[in-house]
Structures are given as structure tokens and as C-alpha cells.
Kinemage of the C-alpha trace (Angstrom):
@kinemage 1
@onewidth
@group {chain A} dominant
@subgroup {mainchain}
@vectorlist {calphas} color= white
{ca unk a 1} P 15.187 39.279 -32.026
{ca unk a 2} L 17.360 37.131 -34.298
{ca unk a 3} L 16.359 37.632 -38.067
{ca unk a 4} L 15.086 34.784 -39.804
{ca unk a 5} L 17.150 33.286 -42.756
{ca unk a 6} L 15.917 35.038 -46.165
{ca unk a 7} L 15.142 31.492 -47.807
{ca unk a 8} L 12.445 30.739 -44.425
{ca unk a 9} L 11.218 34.146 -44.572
{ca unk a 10} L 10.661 33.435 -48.847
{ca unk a 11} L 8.560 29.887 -47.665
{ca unk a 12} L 6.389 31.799 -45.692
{ca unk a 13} L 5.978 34.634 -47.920
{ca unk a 14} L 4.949 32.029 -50.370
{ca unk a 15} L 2.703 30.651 -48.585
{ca unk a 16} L 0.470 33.990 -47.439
{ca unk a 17} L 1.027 35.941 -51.034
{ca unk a 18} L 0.593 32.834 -53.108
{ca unk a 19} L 3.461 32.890 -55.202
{ca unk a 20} L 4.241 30.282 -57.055
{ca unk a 21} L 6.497 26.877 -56.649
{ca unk a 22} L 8.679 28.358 -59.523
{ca unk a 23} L 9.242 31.831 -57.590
{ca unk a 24} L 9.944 30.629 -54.533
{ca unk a 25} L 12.224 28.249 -56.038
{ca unk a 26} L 13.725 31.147 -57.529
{ca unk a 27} L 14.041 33.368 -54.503
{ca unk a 28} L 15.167 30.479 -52.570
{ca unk a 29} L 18.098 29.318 -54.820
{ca unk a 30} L 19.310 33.008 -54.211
{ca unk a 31} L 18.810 33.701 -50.564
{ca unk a 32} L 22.800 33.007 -49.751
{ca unk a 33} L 23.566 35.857 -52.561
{ca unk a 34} L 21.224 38.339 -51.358
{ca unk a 35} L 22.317 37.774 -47.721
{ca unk a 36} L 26.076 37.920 -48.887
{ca unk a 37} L 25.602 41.829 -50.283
{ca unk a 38} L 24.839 42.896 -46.718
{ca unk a 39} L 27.745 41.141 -45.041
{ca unk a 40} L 29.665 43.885 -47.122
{ca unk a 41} L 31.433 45.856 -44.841
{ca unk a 42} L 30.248 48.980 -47.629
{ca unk a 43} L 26.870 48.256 -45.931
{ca unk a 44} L 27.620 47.552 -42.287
{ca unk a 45} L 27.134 51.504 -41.632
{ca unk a 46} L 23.885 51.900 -43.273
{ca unk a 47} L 21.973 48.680 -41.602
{ca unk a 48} L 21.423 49.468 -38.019
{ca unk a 49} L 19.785 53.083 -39.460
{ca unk a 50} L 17.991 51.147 -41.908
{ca unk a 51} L 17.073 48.997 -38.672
{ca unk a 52} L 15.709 51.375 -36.293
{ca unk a 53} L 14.184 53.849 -39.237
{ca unk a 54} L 12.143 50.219 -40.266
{ca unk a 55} L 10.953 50.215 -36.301
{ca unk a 56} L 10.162 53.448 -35.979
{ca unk a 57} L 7.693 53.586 -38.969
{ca unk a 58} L 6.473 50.351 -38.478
{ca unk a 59} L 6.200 49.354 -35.075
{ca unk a 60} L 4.838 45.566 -34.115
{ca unk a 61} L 5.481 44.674 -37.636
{ca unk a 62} L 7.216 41.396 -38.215
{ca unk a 63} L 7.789 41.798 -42.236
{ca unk a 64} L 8.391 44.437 -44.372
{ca unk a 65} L 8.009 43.774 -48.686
{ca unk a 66} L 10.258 45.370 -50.571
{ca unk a 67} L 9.988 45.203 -54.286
């Protein structure tokens, strides 16, 4: 499965939690930066655990909300 970009993910997000234009906006603006930290080769290690941990304790879920 290819991931979707953050900023699409944030659009739909918006849409089915009812955040506001302003947060989205917000979240949106930002999506490059977030991606960015975990193109770090510091997390390259950690990800694919972080992957298949994510699958294992939630399998056939699409999104997972991390605040």
C-alpha cells in the first residue's frame, strides 16, 4: 500500500472529525516538515517496527490518530 501524503490524509481527517478551516490550514501548511523528520536516517530503523507493531494491533485499520 503506498501511504497517502500527510496534507490528504489532514483533508480527510478534517472532514470526518470536524476540525476547523483554521486547523487544517494549520496542519496542512506543515505536512512537508512533519514528513521531513522521518526521512531522517536517525528514524529509518525505528519505522518499519513502528510499521508492522501498528498492523499487528490494528489490523484492517486504514488510520491511526496520534495526538
Amino acid at each position: 500500500m503506498i501511504p497517502m501524503p500527510l496534507a490528504t490524509t489532514l483533508r480527510l481527517l478534517a472532514k470526518a472529525r470536524g476540525m476547523t478551516q483554521e486547523m487544517t490550514r494549520y496542519y496542512a501548511e506543515r505536512a512537508a516538515e512533519y514528513e521531513r523528520v522521518y526521512l531522517q536516517p536517525a528514524w529509518q530503523g525505528d519505522l518499519p517496527v513502528l510499521r508492522e507493531r501498528v498492523l499487528e494491533t490494528f489490523p484492517g485499520r486504514r488510520v491511526l490518530e496520534v495526538a
